[in-house]
C-alpha positions as CSV (number, residue, x, y, z in Angstrom):
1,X,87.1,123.7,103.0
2,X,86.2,120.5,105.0
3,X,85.7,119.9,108.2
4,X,87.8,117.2,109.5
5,X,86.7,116.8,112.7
6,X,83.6,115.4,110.7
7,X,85.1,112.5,109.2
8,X,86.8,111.6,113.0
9,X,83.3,111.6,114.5
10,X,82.2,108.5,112.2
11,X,81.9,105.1,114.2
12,X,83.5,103.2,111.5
13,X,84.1,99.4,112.2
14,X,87.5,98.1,113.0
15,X,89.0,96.7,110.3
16,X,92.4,94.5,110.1
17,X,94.8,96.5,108.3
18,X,96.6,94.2,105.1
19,X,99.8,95.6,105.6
20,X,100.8,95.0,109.2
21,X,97.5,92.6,110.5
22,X,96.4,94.8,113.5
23,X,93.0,96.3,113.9
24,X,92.3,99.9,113.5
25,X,89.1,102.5,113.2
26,X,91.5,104.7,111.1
27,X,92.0,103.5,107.6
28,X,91.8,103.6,103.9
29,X,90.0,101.2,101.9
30,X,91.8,100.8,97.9
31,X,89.7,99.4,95.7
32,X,91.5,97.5,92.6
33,X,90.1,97.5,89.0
34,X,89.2,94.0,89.6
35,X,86.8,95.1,92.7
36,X,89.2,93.8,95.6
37,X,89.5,95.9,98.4
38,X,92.7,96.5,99.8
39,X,92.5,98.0,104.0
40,X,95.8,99.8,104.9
41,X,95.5,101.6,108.6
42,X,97.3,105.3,108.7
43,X,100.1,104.0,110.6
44,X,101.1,102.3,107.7
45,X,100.3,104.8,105.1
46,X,102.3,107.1,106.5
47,X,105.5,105.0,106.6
48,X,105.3,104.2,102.5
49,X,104.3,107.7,101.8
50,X,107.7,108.6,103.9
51,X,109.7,105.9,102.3
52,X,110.3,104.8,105.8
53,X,109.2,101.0,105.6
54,X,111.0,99.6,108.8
55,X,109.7,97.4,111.4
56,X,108.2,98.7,115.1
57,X,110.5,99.8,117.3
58,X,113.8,100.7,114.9
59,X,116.4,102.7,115.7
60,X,119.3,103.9,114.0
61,X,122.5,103.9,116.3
62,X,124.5,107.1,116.7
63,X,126.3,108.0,113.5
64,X,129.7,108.9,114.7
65,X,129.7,104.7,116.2
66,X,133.1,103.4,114.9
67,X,135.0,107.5,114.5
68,X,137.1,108.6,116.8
């Protein structure tokens, strides 16, 4: 099992995420087959990993708008 609360104790650097261009200590670093690497901050991972790709802030409106 691993400890997480290992990997939250690291002082990484901040980084500038290449999805959304704001700076984060919580990230992943990709690494291409052509040795690029690619910074995407959690925030962001976890919107394409839901399929959920919208800007900050959206909200849907109520469903039942235009029914009577």
């Amino acid at each position: 099992m691993i400890d997480t609360s290992v990997n939250l104790k690291m002082n990484r650097p901040i980084e500038r995420c290449f999805e959304c261009d704001e700076e984060s200590r919580y990230y992943n670093v990709f690494i291409s087959p052509t040795n690029e690497r690619k910074i995407v901050c959690w925030e962001c991972l976890s919107n394409v990993e839901k399929g959920f790709t919208a800007r900050y802030g959206y909200s849907r409106g109520a469903k039942s708008r235009g029914k009577k």
